[in-house]
N, C-alpha and C positions, 0 to 999 in steps of 0.2 A: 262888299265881298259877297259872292254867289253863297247860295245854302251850301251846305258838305251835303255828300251824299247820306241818305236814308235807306233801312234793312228792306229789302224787298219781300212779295211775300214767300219768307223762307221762315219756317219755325226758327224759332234763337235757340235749340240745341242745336239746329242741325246748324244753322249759320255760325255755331262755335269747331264744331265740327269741322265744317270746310275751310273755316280759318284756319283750323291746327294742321288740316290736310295741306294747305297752301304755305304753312311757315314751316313745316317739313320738308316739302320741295323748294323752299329758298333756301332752306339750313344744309341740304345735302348736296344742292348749287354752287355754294359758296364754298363748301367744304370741301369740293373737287378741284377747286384750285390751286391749293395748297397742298391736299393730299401727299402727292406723290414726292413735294420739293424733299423732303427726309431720304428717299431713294434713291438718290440721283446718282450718289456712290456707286452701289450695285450695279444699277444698271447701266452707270458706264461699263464696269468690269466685264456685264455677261454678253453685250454688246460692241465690245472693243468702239467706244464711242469716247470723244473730248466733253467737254465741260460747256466749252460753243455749241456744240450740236445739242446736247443733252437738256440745254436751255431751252428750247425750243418748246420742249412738253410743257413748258408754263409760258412763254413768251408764244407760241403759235395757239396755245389754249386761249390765254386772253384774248387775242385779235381775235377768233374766230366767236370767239363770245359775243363782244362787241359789235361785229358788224353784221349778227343774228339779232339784237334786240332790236335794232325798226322793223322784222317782219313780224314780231311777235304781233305787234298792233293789227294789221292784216290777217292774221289768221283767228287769233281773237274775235273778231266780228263777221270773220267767215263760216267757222266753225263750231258747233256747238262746245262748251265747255268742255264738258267730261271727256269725251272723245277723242279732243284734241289735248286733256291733258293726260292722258293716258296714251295718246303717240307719242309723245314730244318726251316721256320718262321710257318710254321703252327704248327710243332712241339710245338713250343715255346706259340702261342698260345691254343696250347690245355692243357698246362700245367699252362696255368693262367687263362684257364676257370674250371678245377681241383683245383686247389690250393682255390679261390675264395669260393668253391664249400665243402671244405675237412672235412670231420668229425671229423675225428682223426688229431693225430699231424703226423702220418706215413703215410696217405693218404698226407697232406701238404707237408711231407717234401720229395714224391715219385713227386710231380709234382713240387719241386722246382728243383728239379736233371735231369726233363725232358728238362726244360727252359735250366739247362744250357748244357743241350748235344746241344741245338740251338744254345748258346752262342759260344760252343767251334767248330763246323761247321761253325755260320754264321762269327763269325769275318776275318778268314783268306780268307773266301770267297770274303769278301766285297776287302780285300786287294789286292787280287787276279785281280779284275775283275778292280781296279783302276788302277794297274799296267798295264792290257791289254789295259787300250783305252787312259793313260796320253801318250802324247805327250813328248818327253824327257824337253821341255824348260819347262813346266808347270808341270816333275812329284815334284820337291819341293815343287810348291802350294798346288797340291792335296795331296801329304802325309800329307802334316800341315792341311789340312782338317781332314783326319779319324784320324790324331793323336789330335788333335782338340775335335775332337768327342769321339775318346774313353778316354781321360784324362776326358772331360767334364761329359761323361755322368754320372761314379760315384760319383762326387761328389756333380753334379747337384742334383741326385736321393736325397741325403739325405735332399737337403735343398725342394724341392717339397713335400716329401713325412711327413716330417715335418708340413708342411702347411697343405696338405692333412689331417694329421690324429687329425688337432683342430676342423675340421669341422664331419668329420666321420670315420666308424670302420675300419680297417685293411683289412677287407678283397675288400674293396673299392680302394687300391693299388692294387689288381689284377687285376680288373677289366677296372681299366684304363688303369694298360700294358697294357691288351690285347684287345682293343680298340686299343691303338695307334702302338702295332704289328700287327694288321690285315688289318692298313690303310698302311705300309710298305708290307705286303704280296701281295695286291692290286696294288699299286705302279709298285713293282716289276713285276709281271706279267704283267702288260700293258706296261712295259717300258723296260727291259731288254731284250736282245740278249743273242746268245752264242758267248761266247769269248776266251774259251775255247779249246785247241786243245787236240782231244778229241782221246782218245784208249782204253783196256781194261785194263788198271794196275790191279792187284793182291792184296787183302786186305790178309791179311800174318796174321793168329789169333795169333802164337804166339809170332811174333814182340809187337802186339797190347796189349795183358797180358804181356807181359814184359814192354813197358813203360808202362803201368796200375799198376803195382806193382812198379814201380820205381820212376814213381812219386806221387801217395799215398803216399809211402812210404818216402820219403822225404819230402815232403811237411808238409803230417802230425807230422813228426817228427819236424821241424820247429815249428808246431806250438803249438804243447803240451809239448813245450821244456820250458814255463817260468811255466806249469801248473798245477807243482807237480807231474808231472809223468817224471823226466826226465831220469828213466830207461827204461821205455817204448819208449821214444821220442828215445832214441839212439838207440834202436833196430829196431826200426821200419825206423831210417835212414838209418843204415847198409845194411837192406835187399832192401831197395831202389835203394841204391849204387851199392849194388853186382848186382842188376835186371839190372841196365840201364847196367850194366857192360857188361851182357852176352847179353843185346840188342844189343847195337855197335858191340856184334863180330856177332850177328844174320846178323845183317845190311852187313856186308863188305861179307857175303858167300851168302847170296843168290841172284835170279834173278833179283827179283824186290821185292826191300828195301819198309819198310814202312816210312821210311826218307833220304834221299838220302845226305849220310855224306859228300858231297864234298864241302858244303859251309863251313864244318870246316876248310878245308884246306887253306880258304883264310881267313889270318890276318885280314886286314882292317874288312871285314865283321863281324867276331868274337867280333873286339873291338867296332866297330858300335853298336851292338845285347848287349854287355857287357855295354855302355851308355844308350842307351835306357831302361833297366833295373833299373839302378840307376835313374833316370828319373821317371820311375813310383815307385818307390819304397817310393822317395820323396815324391810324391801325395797320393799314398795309406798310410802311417803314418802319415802324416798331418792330413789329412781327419779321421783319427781316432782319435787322441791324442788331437786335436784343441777341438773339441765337447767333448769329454769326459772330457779332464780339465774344460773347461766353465763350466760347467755341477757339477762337483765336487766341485771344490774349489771356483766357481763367483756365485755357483743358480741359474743358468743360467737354463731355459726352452729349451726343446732339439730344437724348433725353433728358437730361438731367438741365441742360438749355433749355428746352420746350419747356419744362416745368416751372421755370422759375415763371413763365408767362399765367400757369394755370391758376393762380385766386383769381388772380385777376379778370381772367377770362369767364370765370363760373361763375364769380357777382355780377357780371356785365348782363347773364342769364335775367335774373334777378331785378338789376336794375333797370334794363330796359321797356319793361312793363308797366314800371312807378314812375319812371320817368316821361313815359306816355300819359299816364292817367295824369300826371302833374299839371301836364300841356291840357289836358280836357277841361281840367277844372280852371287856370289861371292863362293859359298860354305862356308862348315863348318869350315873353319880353323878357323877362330875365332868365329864366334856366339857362334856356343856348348861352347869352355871354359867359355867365358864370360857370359853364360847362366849358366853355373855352380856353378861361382864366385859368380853371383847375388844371386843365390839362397843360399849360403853357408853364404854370409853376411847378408843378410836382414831374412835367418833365426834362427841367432844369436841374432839381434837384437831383434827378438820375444820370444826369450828367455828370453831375461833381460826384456823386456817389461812386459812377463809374470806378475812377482814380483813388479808391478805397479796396481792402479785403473784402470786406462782409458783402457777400452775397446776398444775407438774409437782408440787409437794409436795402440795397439796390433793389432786391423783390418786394421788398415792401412800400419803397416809394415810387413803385411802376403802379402800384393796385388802383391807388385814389385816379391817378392821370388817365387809367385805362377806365374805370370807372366813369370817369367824367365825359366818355367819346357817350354815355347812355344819355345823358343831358342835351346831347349835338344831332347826333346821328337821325334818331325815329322823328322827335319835335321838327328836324330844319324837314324833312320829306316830308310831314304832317301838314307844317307850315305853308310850305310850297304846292304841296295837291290839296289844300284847302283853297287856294286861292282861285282855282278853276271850278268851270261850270262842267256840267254833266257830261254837255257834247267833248270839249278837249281834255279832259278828266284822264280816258286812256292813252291821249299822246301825250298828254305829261307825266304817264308813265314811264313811257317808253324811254324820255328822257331822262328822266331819273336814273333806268336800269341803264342805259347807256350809261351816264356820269359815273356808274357804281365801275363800272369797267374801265374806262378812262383814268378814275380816281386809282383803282389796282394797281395800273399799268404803272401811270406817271409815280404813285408812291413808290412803288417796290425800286423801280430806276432811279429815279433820283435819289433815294437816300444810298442805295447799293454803291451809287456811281458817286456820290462825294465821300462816300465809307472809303471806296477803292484810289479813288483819285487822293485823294490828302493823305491818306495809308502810304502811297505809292512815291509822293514827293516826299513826305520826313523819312524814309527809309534810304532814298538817292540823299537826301539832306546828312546823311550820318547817323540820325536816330536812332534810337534802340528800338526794334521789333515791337514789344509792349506800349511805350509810350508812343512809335505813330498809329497802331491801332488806337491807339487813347485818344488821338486827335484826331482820328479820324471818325468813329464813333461821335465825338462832343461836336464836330462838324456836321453831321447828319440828324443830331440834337437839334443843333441851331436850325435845320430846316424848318421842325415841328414845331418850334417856337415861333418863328417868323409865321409860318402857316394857321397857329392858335390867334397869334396877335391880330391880323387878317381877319379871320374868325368873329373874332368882338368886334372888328369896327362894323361889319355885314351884317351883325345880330344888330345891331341899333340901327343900324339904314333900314334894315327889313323892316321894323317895327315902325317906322316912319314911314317911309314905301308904304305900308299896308294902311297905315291910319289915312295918308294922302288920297289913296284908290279909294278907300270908303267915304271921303268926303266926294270927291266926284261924282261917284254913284249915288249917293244921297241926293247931290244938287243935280243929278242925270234923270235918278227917277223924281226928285219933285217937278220939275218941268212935264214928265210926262205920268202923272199919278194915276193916271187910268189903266195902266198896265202893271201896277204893281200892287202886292197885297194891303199897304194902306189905302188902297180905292173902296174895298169892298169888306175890309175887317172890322169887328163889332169892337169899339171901343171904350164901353159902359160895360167895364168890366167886373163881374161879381169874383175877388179875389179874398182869401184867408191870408194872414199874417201866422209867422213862423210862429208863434207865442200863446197861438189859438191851441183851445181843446176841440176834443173829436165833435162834444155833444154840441159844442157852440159853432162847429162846423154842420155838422147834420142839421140843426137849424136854420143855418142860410141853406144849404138846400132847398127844405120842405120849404120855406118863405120865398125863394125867389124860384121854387121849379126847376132847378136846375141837379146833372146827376154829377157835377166835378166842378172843379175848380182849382186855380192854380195858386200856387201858394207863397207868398213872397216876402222878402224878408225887408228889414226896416226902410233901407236904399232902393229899396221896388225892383232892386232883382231877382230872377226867378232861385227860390229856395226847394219847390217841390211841385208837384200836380197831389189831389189826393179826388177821389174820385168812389162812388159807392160801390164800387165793385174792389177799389180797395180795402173797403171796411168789410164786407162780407168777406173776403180773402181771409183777412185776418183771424171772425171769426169762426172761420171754418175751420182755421189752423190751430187757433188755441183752445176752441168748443167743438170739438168734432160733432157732437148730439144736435150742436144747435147747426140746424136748415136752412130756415129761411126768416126773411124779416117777418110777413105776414103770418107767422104762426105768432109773432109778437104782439104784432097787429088786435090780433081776433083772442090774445089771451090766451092762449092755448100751448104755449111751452114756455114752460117756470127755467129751465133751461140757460134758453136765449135772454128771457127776460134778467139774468142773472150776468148771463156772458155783455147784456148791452149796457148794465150797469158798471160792468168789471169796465166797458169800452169810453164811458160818456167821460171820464176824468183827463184819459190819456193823451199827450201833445199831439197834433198833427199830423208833427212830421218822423212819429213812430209808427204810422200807417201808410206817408207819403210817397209816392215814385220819385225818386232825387233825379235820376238819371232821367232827365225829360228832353225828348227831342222839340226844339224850337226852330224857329223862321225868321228871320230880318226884313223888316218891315221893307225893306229897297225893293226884296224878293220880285222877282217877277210872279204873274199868276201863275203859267204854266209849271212854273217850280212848287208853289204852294199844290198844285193840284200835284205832282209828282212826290213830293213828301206826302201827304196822307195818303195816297192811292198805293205807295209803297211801302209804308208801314204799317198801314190797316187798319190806320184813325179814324174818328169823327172831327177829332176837333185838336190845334196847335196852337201852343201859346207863341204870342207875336214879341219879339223885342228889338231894340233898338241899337248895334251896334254889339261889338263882341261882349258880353258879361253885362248886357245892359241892361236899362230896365222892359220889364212888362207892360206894353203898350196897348194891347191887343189880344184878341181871340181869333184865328183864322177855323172857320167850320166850311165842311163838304155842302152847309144847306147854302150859305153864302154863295159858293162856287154854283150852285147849283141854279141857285136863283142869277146868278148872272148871267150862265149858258144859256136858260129860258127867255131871259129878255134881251139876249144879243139875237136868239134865234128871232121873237116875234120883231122887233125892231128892222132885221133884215125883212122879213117875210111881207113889212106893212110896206118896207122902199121897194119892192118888187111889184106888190099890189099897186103901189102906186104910180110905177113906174109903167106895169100894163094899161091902167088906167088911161094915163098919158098918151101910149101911143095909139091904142084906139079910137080915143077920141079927134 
């Protein structure tokens, strides 16, 4: 497996900074989606519009999302960061100062389709730009952040905008987006960098019409598949199908692709992209069928629906962070299953719960299920853009954000359309009103179930898939060892055990000249780095008086000399860097010189497979001393080569 990406040099506030700028513009992405579904009432009434037409503000949003996320890639490496993502939000707010604003229902629904051209630019952006400054040990935390925030943000929207509209009109949801889009455009601008490595890619228009046609074309076919047209729906798949068809063979002939097919070629990645999918697809059916049932069969008020979604939704805030850092520290071999598992029993149980009074229990056995999509969601996209290299890195973005949209689409359809359809036959059947919403509801259950089950079997193929890829690449780079960082990494390595003291550490310093060392625990995996700039830290922070070592030195501050005594008892790794960015020995060079060059090292410890052992030291003197003797080695076959021919 390739390295994950490493913090560029960006200070770590400000790279916390532009991560929160960038899960803000996927939270308020996401959140636009849904938004407005609570309104649709109203603005049939002020509109004199159907329930068909009125769809369209979320079923013409999605598509138009969708088939903006392959240009994201393109403009990303055209464009400086900041600059482009402060168009691409202004975009967004101009289209919810229009919409706000709209006389007609086609003026509305031109500025809900401009929001989502923002949606389908800003979301891969935001991912884009978290990928460029996470640090490899924290990129689990941060994806469980925007995964976090884009799960959150639509389901959040419907319970907000609920509240919203007992108090005022609908078009008072516009207005608040874009108030709190323009406080994000703000943001941005004052805080974000380019992070970006920037050239002039080629926007290719008939790549562009071709996934434009291909996923309309599908999508919409998905979704007018339960809705009485489903001669229509299949044509309109076909010609979807055949589109993406002649896309992929567009993609493989020319220069520069509008999506660069090589992340298909990696398994692991595919099945990554293929759980995360399922993952959202969970959340966007829930989120529809939960309120619509309450709604139908309980009399439920569409806020007092939304609501029963909200614990759930605000630990998910919560979780999806822990649920990151879980994946950093152990990976996904087991969470994602078991995040699958949870969600496939507890929303079973809300099935049968269903067919009960108490609401408080049916909201309570939604929490854990919706809770367990924090398990699925950040880890499977973690999973999945771990498995790429630098170069394809941003077009398995774009993949992703695409899946994120596809997954919307097909979730909210499918479940709506076996709600309606099985709803629709026990009531022709003789049914009582209640009990075919009850089956049709526990029909649209059985989706998520099937969809969870699914889930687990892809969480154990991944983890197979990925273990297979890195035997390859092992037996790929031992063949050719001269280009990988076991050709040139120091492997007499002076390491401390977890169990060591400071002073017995300072020791191996001064005796072997060295200013760090990495720290490992019993198994020879990496436990810590501790380093003397970590021990000065230290005592700067709990001796402020005490300076510097050499006044210790020369006897000269009782002080220090006191603070180094408080120091010499204490364990290691109460001094140590936990969070140590590492390299896998397969590495290529060019990647080892790219991790320290963008983190701002000297020196990386080397290990052997995911959570393995410590094999190695990779240092800049290393790298350096090879560039020198690759240089004079050519410069002697030139000499020599003149040589030759003059003679």
């Amino acid at each position: 497996m390739p390295p994950s990406q490493t913090t560029p040099v960006h200070s770590q506030r400000r790279a916390v900074w532009m991560i929160a700028v960038a899960a803000a513009a996927a939270f308020l992405a996401t959140f636009n989606e849904t938004f407005l579904n609570v309104a649709f009432t109203p603005i049939m009434a002020d509109f004199n519009v159907d329930v068909n037409t009125v769809q369209w503000l979320t079923t013409g949003y999605l598509l138009v999302a969708a088939v903006f996320v392959p240009v994201s890639n393109v403009l990303y490496h055209r464009f400086p960061t900041r600059p482009l993502f402060v168009a691409v939000v202004a975009i967004m707010v101009v289209g919810s100062v229009v919409g706000a604003l709209a006389p007609t229902f086609g003026v509305l629904l031109i500025a809900r389709l401009l929001q989502a051209i923002g949606t389908g630019l800003l979301t891969p952006i935001g991912m884009n730009i978290t990928l460029a400054v996470s640090p490899r040990e924290k990129l689990g935390l941060n994806m469980g952040i925007m995964a976090a925030m884009t799960t959150l943000g639509p389901s959040l929207a419907i319970v907000l905008s609920g509240a919203l509209l007992t108090v005022a009109p609908w078009t008072t949801l516009m207005w608040v987006f874009g108030g709190l889009t323009l406080l994000v455009l703000i943001a941005g601008g004052i805080i974000l960098r380019n992070v970006a490595a920037l050239g002039r890619p080629v926007l290719d228009i008939l790549s562009f019409l071709l996934v434009a046609i291909g996923l309309v074309g599908i999508l919409y076919g998905v979704s007018a598949a339960f809705g009485g047209a489903a001669l229509y729906a299949g044509i309109s798949a076909v010609v979807g199908l055949i589109a993406m068809w002649l896309f992929v063979i567009r993609q493989r002939r020319i220069e520069h692709p509008l999506i660069d097919l090589r992340p298909f070629s990696n398994a692991p990645f595919v099945i990554g992209v293929l759980m995360t999918m399922l993952g959202l697809v969970f959340v966007f059916a829930m989120n529809v069928i939960i309120p619509l049932f309450l709604q139908s069969a309980r009399d439920m008020s569409p806020l007092g629906a939304s609501l029963t979604l909200a614990p759930g939704i605000l630990l998910t805030v919560v979780a999806g962070p822990l649920a990151g850092r879980l994946f950093d520290r152990h990976g996904g071999r087991w969470s994602i299953p078991l995040g699958f598992l949870i969600m496939a029993i507890f929303v079973t149980l809300v099935g049968v719960a269903a067919g009960y009074s108490s609401i408080l229990l049916f909201g309570l056995l939604y929490v854990p299920a919706v809770l367990a999509t924090a398990l699925v969601i950040g880890p499977s996209q973690t999973f999945a853009l771990s498995q790429l290299d630098r170069e394809t890195s941003p077009h398995g973005v774009t993949v992703v954000s695409t899946s994120f949209q596809i997954a919307g689409c097909v979730g909210t359809s499918l479940a709506a359309g076996i709600y309606g359809a099985l709803t629709a036959s026990n009531i022709n059947a003789g049914n009582s009103e209640v009990d075919s919403l009850l089956t049709g509801f526990r029909g649209a259950v059985a989706l998520v179930v099937i969809t969870s089950i699914i889930g687990i079997i892809l969480a154990f193929l991944a983890h197979r898939s990925a273990q297979s890829q890195r035997s390859a690449e092992t037996a790929q780079a031992a063949q050719s060892q001269d280009n990988t960082v076991e050709s040139i990494m120091k492997t007499d390595v002076y390491a401390l055990s977890s169990d060591q003291t400071v002073l017995s550490a300072l020791q191996t310093f001064a005796e072997r000249g060295i200013s760090g060392a990495p720290i490992l625990n019993a198994d020879g995996s990496l436990a810590g780095f501790l380093s003397d700039g970590d021990v000065m830290r230290y005592l700067s922070a709990t001796h402020p008086s005490s300076t510097s070592i050499y006044s210790y030195a020369i006897g000269a501050d009782d002080d220090l000399a006191q603070a180094m005594s408080d120091l010499a008892g204490l364990n290691v790794m109460k001094l140590a860097t936990r969070d140590v960015l590492t390299i896998d020995v397969s590495s290529s060079i060019p990647d080892a010189v790219a991790a320290l060059s963008d983190a701002n090292i000297k020196k990386v410890p080397v290990i052997r497979g995911e959570n393995g052992p410590v094999v190695g030291i990779m240092s800049r003197s290393a790298i350096n001393r090879l560039a020198i003797a690759s240089y004079l080695n050519s410069r002697d076959e030139l000499l020599q080569m003149a040589d030759a021919t003059a003679n």
